[in-house]
C-alpha positions in Angstrom: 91.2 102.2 85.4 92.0 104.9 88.3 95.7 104.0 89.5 96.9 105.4 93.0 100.2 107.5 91.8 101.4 108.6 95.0 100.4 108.7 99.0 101.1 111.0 101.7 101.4 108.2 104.1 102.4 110.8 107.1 99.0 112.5 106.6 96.5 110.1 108.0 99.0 109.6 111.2 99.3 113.2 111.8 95.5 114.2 111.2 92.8 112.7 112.1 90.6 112.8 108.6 87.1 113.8 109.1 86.0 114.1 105.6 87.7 113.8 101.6 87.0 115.6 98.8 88.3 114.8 95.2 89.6 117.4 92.9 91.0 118.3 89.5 94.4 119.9 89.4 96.0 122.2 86.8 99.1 121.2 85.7 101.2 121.7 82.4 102.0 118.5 80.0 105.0 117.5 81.3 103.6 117.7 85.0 100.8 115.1 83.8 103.6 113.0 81.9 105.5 113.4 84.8 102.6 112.0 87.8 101.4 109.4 85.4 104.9 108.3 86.2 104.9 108.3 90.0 107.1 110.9 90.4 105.3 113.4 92.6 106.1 114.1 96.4 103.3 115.1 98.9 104.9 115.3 102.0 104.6 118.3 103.9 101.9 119.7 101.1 99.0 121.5 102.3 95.7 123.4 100.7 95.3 127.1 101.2 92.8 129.3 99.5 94.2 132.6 97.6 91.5 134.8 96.2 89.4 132.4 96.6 91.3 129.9 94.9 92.5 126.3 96.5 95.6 126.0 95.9 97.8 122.9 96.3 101.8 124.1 98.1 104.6 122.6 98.3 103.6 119.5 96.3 106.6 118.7 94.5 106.5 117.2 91.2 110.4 116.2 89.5 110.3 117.1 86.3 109.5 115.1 83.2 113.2 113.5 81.8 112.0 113.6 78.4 110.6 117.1 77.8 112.7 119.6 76.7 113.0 123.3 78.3 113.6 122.4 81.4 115.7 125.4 82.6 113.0 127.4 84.1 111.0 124.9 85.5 109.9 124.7 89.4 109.0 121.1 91.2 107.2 123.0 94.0 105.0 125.7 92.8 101.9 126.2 93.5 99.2 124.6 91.7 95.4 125.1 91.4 92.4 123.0 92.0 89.6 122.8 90.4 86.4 121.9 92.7 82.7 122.3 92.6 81.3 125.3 93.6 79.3 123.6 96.9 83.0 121.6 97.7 84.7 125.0 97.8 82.2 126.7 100.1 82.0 123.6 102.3 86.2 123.3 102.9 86.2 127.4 103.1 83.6 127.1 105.8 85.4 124.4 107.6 88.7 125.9 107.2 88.1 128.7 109.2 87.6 126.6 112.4 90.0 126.4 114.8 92.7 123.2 114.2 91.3 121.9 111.2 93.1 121.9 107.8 92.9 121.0 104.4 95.6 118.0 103.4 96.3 115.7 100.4 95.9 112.5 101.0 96.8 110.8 97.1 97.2 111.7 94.0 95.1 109.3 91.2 95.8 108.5 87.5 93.0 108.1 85.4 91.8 109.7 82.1 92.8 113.1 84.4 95.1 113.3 87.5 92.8 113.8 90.1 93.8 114.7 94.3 92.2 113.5 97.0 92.1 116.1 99.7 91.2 115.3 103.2 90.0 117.8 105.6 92.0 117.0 108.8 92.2 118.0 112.4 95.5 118.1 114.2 96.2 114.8 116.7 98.3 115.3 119.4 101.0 112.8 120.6 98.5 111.1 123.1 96.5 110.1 120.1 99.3 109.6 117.8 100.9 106.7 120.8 97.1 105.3 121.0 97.0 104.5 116.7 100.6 103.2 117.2 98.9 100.5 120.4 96.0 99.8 118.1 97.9 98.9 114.8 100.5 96.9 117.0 97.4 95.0 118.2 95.7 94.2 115.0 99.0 93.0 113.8 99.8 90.5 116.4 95.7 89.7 116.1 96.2 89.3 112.6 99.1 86.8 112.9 97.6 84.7 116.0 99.4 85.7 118.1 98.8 86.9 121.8 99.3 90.7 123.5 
């Protein structure tokens, strides 16, 4: 059973996502304890490639209330992701376009924490006012009423 541990809700309002990918993500023992638990923050997280590595920033993930050693530990660092060889060339290829990005759209809890990323393109507030109309819309449609 794959459970949904945490959503960056801001993501799909700010971008408009033209394809997802899922990937693996390294993480130490008390990170996995830690996201089986819900406690990991993606908002204002992104994907960047060093060396030729994805690599997951600013994803912060509170650290694990039972484990001990604690005093070094860092909620934000970076973290690597482990894709396919033919996923990796295809977000490195669309990455270097102009206004499109690579975002994390939730993290999953199964047998392994998987991400899914989303490879987004910037909206701009035109766009961001339309989605508002449209949700407003299917709301009151939703509950009978008129607009």
């Amino acid at each position: 059973m794959i459970k949904i541990v945490a959503q960056n809700r801001r993501a799909r309002f700010d971008y408009e996502v033209i394809d997802t990918v899922e990937a693996g993500i390294l993480l130490t023992g008390q990170e996995v304890k830690s996201c089986r638990m819900g406690h990991i923050d993606l908002a204002g997280s992104y994907v960047s490639f060093f060396r030729n590595v994805p690599t997951l920033k600013q994803a912060k993930i509170s650290p694990y209330p039972f484990a001990s050693g604690l005093a070094d530990y860092q909620p934000g660092r970076d973290r690597s992701l482990l894709l396919k060889k033919s996923e990796l060339e295809k977000l490195k290829i669309a990455t270097e376009q102009r206004g499109t990005t690579i975002i994390p759209l939730e993290v999953r809890a199964g047998k392994f924490i998987k991400v899914l990323l989303g490879l987004g393109r910037g909206r701009k507030r035109v766009d961001k006012r339309a989605a508002i109309k449209d949700r407003e819309v299917k709301q009151k449609l939703r509950k009978g009423e008129e607009y």
